[in-house]
C-alpha positions in Angstrom: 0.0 0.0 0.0 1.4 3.4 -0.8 2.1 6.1 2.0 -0.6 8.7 1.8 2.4 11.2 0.4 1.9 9.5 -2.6 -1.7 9.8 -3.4 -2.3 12.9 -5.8 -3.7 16.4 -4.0 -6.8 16.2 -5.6 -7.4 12.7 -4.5 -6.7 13.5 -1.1 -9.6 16.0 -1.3 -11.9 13.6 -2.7 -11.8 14.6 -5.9 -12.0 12.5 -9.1 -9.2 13.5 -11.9 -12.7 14.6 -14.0 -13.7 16.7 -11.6 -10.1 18.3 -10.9 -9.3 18.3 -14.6 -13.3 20.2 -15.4 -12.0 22.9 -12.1 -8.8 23.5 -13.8 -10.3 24.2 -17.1 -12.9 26.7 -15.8 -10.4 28.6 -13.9 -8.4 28.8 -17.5 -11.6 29.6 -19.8 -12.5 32.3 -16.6 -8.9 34.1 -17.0 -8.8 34.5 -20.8 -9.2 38.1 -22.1 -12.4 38.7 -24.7 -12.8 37.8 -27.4 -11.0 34.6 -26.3 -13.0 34.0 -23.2 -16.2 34.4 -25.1 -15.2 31.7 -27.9 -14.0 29.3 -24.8 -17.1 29.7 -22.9 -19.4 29.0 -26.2 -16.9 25.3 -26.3 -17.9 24.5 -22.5 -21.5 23.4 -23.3 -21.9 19.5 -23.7 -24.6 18.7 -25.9 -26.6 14.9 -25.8 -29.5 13.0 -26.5 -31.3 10.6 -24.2 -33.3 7.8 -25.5 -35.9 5.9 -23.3 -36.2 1.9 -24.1 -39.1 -0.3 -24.2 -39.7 -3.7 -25.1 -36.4 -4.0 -26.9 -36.9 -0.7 -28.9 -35.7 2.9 -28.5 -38.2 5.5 -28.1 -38.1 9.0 -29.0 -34.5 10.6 -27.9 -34.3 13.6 -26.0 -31.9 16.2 -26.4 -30.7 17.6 -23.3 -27.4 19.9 -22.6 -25.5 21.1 -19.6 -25.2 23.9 -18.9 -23.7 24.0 -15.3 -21.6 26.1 -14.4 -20.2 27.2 -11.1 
């Protein structure tokens, strides 16, 4: 087992490397100067489609996007 001076900062906080790696990129995308920042920003949103199943079929998808931000 390692010593717990091995285990990565954002670990030890209970982070997952996602999550730490999604902080680090807002803080980036939050310092840029316009026009930058703006184009940045508009590259954050994730957009997807959700699709309900019945009986071995899918049913009409849904799109959805997130939008959180902190």
């Amino acid at each position: 087992m390692a010593s717990s001076a091995a285990v990565p900062f954002w670990r030890s906080a209970g982070l997952t490397y996602v999550g730490y790696s999604n902080i680090c990129a807002s803080l980036v995308r939050n310092c840029l100067k316009e026009p930058h920042r703006a184009e940045a920003l508009s590259r954050e949103t994730v957009h997807f489609s959700i699709s309900k199943w019945t009986d071995g079929k899918p049913q009409k998808p849904t799109l959805r996007s997130d939008t959180e931000h902190e």
